[in-house]
N, C-alpha and C positions, 0 to 999 in steps of 0.2 A: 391485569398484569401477572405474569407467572412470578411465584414468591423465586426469591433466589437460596440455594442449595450450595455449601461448601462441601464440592465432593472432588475425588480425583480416580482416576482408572490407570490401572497398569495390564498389559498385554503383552505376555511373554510369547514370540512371533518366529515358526521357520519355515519359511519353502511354503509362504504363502502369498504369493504373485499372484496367484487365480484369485483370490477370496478379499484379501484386505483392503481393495477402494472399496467394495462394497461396507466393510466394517465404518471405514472412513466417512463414507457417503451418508451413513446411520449416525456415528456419532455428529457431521456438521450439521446435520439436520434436527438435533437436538432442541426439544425449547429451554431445556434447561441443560448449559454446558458447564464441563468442568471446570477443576481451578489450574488441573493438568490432566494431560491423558501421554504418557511414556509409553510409547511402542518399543520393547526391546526386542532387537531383532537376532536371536537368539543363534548368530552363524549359518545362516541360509546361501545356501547356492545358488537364488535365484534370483528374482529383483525385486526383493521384498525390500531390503534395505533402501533402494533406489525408490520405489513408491512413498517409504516411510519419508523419505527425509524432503520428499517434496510434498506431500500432505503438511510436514513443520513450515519450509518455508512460504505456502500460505494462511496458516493458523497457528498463531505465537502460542496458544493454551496444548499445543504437541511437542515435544520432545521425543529424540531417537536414543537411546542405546544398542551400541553396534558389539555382540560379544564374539569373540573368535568362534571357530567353527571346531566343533568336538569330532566331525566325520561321522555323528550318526546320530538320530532323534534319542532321547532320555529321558523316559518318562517317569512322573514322578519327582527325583532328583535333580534332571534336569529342568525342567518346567520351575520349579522353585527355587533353584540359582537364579534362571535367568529373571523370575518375578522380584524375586529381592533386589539384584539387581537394580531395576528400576522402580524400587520400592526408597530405594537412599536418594530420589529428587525427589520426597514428594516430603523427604523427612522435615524440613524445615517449614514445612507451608501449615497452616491453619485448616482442617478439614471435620468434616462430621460425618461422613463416609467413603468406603474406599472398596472401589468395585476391581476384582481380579476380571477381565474380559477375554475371553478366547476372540482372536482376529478374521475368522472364517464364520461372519456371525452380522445377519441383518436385522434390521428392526425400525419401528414405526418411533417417530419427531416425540412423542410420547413417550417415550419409553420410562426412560430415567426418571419422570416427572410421576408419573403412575405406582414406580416402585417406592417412589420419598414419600407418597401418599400412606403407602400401608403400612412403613416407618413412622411417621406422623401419626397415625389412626391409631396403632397397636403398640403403647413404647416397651414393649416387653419382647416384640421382635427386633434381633440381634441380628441373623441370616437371611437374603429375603437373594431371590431372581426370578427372570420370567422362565415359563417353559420352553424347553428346549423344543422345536418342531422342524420338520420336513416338508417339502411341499411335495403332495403327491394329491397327482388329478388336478393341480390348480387351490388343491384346498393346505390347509395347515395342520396337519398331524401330530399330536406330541410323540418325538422319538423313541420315548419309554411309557411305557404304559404299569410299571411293577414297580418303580420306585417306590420308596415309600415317604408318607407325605410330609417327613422331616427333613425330608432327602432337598439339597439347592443344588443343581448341577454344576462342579469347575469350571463349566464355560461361563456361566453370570453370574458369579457370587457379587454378593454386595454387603459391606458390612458396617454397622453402626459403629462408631469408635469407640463405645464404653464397650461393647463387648470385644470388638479386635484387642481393645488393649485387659480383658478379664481372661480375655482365651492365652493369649502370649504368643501371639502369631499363626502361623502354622509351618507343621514340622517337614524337611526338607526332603518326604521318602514319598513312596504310592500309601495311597491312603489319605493324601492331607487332606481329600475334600469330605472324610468323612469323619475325621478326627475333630474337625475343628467345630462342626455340627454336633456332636455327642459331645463336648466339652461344654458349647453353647448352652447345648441341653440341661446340663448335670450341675449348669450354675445359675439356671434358673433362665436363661434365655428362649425364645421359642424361635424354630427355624422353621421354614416356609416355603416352596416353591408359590407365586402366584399365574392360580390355573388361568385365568384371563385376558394374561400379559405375555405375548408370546416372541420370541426369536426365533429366527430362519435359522439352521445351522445348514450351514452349504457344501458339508462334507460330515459324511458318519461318521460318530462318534467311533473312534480306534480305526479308523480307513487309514492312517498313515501308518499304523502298526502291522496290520493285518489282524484275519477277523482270531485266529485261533494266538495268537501271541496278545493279542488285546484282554479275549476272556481268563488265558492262564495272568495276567498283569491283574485280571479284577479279582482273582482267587488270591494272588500275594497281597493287593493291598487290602482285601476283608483279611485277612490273617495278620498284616500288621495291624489293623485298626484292632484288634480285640476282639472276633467273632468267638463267639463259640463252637465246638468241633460239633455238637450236637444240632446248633443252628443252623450251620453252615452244610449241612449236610441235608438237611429239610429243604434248607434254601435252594441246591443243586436238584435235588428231586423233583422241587418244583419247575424250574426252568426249563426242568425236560420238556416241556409242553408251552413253552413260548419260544419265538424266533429269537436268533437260529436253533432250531431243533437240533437236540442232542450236543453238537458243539460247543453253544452252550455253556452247557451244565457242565460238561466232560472239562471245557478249559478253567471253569470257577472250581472246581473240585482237585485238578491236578494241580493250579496253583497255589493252591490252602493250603493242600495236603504235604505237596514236598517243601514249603514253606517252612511247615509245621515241623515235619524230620528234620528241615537244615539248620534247625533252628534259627531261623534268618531274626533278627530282631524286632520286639514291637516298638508300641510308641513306648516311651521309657514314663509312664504313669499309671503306676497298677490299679489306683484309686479308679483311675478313668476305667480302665480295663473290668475291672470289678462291677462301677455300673452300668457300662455297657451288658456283659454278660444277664445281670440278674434282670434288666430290660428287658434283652431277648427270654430268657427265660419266661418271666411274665407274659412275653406276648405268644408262647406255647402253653401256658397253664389260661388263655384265656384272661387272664387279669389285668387290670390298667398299666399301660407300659406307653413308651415313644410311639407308638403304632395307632396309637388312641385307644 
């Protein structure tokens, strides 16, 4: 018999009528299901609301939150109104993890059950999801191949609750999915993608943004997380030479950069910012750092 797991999922949801039965179809097919899963339907145009609220009225452990419509996707800030949001039903319930789920996102009856495993196995991990993949050829791809291997992608976080409550949530700008991993880190957590356990993601990562508004969005959020200008620039170097070529590197570099002059704000903890930096530093001197 599958051990049972108090866990809950929130999925802050817009303009995704193509994608979310299938989310749907992955979480009923669960062997291990939650104690809720809150699809917030984050002001959509489309009949995402309409899907959500008939997936509730056949499985009582789903919940909709319907939030006005802002007239235009927000990332970052918006993605994390509408997650907290649907993060205050979950407040009073009894759980031991709490998975943030992108709604454009399939996966094998397994899933959940696999990931409580290497929670269970390792109590020192705090962060844990599967790989994010693509199907191409019929085969399953992981979408990124440069991550690094601290890195849990926004689309399946899942979090232990000693550590969601050691981190103190996450913060409400671009950046939160990496902020909250280096906090994890810095407090003794270890964070993880698991390469074995994998998700379909049935739309590119920034396809709703487009491709060159998506890469300048990942140059602001490395610059609120704390990069450093010296890393961040290695970083951009690098990319030249991974897909998409040139764009790229050119949109992580323009968004750092004038980030950097606007002085847009970071995460407000210079402690963090500090060991972030000397991290990265290490992991250019060669030395033991996040990077292994």
């Amino acid at each position: 018999m599958t051990e049972e797991v108090a866990y809950v999922v929130v999925s802050p949801t817009r303009d995704e009528e193509k994608y979310l039965q299938k989310t749907i179809d992955s979480m009923a097919g669960q062997s291990i299901k939650p104690r809720l899963w809150v699809i917030v339907n984050d002001g959509s145009t489309d009949r995402t609301g309409v899907i959500a609220e008939k997936a509730a009225s056949e499985h009582p452990w789903i919940r909709v939150v319907h939030r006005h419509d802002r007239g235009f996707r927000q990332a970052g800030s918006g993605v994390m109104d509408a997650f907290y949001a649907g993060l205050e039903l979950v407040s009073n319930l009894e759980w031991e993890f709490l998975s943030k789920l992108d709604a454009d996102l399939s996966f094998q009856p397994a899933y959940f059950e696999e990931c409580f495993n290497q929670f269970r196995n390792h109590p020192r991990l705090g962060i844990t999801g599967g790989t994010v993949c693509q199907e191409v050829g019929g085969r399953l791809e992981p979408e990124s191949k440069v991550d690094p291997a601290f890195h849990v992608r926004g689309a399946t976080k899942i979090y232990r609750r000693e550590c969601w409550e050691q981190i103190d949530g996450l913060i409400r700008e671009s950046g939160w999915d990496t902020v909250d991993e280096l906090k994890a880190n810095m407090l003794g957590w270890k964070t993880a993608t698991l390469p074995d356990v994998g998700v379909v993601h049935h739309r590119f990562t920034g396809k709703a943004y487009g491709t060159w508004n998506d890469w300048v969005k990942g140059g602001r959020s490395n610059y609120i997380a704390g990069y450093h200008p010296l890393f961040m620039t290695l970083k951009c170097f690098k990319r030249l030479f991974n897909a998409p070529y040139v764009i790229g590197a050119v949109g992580l570099f323009w968004g750092y950069f004038v980030s950097l002059f606007q002085r847009v704000p970071r995460v407000p903890d210079e402690a963090l910012i500090r060991y972030f930096q000397q991290e990265q530093l290490n992991r250019l001197l060669f030395r033991k750092s996040l990077w292994g």
